[in-house]
N, C-alpha and C positions, 0 to 999 in steps of 0.2 A: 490488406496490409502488404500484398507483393512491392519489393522493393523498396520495403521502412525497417528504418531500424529502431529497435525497443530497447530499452532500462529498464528490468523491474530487479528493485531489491527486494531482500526477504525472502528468494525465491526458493530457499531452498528446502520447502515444504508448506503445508498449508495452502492459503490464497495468494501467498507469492507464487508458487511452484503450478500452483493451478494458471495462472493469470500466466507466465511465461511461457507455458505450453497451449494456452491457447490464440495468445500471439503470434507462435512460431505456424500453430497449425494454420492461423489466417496468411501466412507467406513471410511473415517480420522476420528477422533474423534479430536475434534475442539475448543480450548481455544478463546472465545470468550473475547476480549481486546479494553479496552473505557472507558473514562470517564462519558460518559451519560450513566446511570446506569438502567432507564427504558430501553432506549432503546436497550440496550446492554444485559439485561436479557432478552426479549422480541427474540431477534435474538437465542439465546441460546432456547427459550422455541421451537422456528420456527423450529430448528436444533432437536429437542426429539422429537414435536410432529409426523417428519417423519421418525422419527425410529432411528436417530440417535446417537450420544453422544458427549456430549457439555460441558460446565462449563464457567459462565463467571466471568471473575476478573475485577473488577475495576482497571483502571491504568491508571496515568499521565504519556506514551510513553517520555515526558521530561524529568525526573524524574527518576536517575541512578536506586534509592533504590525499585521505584516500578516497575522499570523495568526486577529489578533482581527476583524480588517476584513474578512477571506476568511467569517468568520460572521455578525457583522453584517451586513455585502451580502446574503447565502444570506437570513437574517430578514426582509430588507426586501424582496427581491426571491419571495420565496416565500413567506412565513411563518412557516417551521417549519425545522427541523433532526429529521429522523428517525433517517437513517442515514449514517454517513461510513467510508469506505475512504479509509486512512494507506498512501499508495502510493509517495510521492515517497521517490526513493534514488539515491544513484549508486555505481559500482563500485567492486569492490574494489584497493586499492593491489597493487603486481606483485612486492614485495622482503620476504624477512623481516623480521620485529620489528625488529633493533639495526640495519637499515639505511633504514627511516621517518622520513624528517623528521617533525619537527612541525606544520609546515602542512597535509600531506595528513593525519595525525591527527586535527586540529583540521577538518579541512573533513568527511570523513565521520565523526566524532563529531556534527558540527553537525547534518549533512545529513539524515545515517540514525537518530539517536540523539535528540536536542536538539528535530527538528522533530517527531518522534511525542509525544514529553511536552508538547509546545510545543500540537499540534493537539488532544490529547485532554482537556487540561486546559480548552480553548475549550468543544469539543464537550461535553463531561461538562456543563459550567456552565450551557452554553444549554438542554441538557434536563433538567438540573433546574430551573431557570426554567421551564419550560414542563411540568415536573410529568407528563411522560407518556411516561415511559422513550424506549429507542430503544439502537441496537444500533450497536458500532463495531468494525472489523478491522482489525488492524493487519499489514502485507505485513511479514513478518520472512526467513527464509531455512531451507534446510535447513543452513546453517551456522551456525545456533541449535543445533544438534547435534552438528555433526561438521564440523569444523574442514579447509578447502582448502590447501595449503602456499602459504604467500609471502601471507596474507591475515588478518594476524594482527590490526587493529586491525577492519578489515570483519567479520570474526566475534564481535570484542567489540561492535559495536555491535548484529549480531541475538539476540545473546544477551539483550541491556540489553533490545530490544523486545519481549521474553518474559518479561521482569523487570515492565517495565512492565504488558501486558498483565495479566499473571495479578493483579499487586499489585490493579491499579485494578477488576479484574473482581470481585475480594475486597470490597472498597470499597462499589460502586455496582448490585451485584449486588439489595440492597433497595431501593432504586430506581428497579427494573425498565431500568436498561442494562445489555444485556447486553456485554460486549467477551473477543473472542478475535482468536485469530491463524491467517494461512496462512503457512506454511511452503515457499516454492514451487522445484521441483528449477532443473535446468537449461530454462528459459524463453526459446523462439528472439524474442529480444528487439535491438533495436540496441545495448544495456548485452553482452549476453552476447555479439555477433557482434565487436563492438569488443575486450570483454577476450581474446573467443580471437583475433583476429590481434593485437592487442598481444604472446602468449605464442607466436606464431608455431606453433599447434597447428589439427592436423588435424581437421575439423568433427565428420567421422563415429567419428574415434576418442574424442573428448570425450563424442557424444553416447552412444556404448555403455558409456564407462566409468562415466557418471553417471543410466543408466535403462536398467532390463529391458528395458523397449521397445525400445531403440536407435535412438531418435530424440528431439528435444528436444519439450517441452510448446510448447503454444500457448495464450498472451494469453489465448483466451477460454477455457481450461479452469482457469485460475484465479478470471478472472471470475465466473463458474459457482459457484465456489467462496464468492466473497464474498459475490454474490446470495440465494446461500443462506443463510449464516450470519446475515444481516442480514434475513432473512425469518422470517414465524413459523414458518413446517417447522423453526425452528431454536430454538425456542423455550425447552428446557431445555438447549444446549448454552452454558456459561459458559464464562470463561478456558480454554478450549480451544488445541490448538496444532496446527492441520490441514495434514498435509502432503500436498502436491501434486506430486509428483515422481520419477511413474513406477517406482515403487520403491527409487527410490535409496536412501531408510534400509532400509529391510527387507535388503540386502546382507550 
């Protein structure tokens, strides 16, 4: 990744923050994207203090105008737009369908849904402008698959990010972008420690019902995951949909 430049939002903990520092660490020079603004500086300082090069922007990934400005900044401050990881998400709602209000609807429609079309629509434009392809991933879910009970509007939206993905990979695929997705299982994240004590469930029983291993995935095995796909070792894999999640679909 020497001398590319990276976008990942959500970076500022979790598999965002995982995935920007292991960008930086392959050479990227790495636009640090989120709204939580400590922690999102804090991942950027993570990314300089080992030698790397960072910059972090605050942005609502919802949010057309800061979305365009989270690229702009990246151009101005780097030059270039290489590669981007769509990482920003928040969890899923706790009650079935007919008992979802609208506003939480509305906020992870926004969130999970709205800001990937929102980010990739930027990133697609800025390398066509700059005429030299470049590769983007979009974090979608293994609930692009197979549906968790009480998560009915959170499954519609990773599904939509595999709609998108594949569409626009169809699209831009002669254009030399490539865009796929990772699929990632049960991810020991603060998103996934919060929704299990929100459902008042047992750590070790969660994590053997949703991985062979019977233990949760870790940040940087996702990471791992993005680094590659956005590198050339990944060079004929298009609209892809890689899942990372200890076997949980193979079940």
């Amino acid at each position: 990744m020497t001398g590319r430049t990276a976008v990942v939002t959500g970076a500022a903990g979790g598999i965002g923050r995982a995935t920007a520092l292991a960008f930086a660490e392959a050479g990227a020079s790495v636009t640090v994207v989120d709204l939580a603004a400590d922690e999102g500086r804090e991942t950027a300082r993570l990314i300089e203090q080992a030698g790397g090069r960072a910059r972090f922007i605050p942005a609502d990934v919802g949010d057309a105008t800061d979305v365009q400005h989270m690229i702009d900044e990246t151009v101005k401050t780097f030059g270039r737009l290489d590669c981007a990881v769509n990482a920003a998400a928040i969890g899923p709602e706790t009650v079935p369908l007919a008992e979802c209000d609208e506003a939480t609807a509305d906020r992870l429609l926004r969130v999970n849904l709205m800001s990937v079309f929102l980010c990739m629509r930027c990133e697609i434009n800025q390398m066509l402008e700059q005429d030299t392809g470049g590769a983007i991933v979009n974090i979608a879910s293994v609930n692009s698959f197979r549906p968790q009970p009480h998560q009915a509007v959170y499954t519609a939206t990773k599904h939509g990010v595999l709609g998108l993905t594949r569409a626009a990979a169809v699209d831009y695929a002669s254009a030399g972008i490539r865009i796929n997705a990772i699929c990632p299982g049960a991810i020991a994240t603060p998103m996934l420690d919060a929704a299990i004590k929100q459902r008042g469930r047992d750590p070790s029983e969660v994590a053997d019902r949703l991985s062979l291993l019977g233990r949760f995935g870790r940040p940087d095995e996702i990471a791992k995951a993005a680094l590659w796909l956005c590198s050339d070792e990944a060079s004929f894999t298009i609209g892809h949909a890689l899942a990372v999640d200890g076997g949980y679909l193979a079940r």
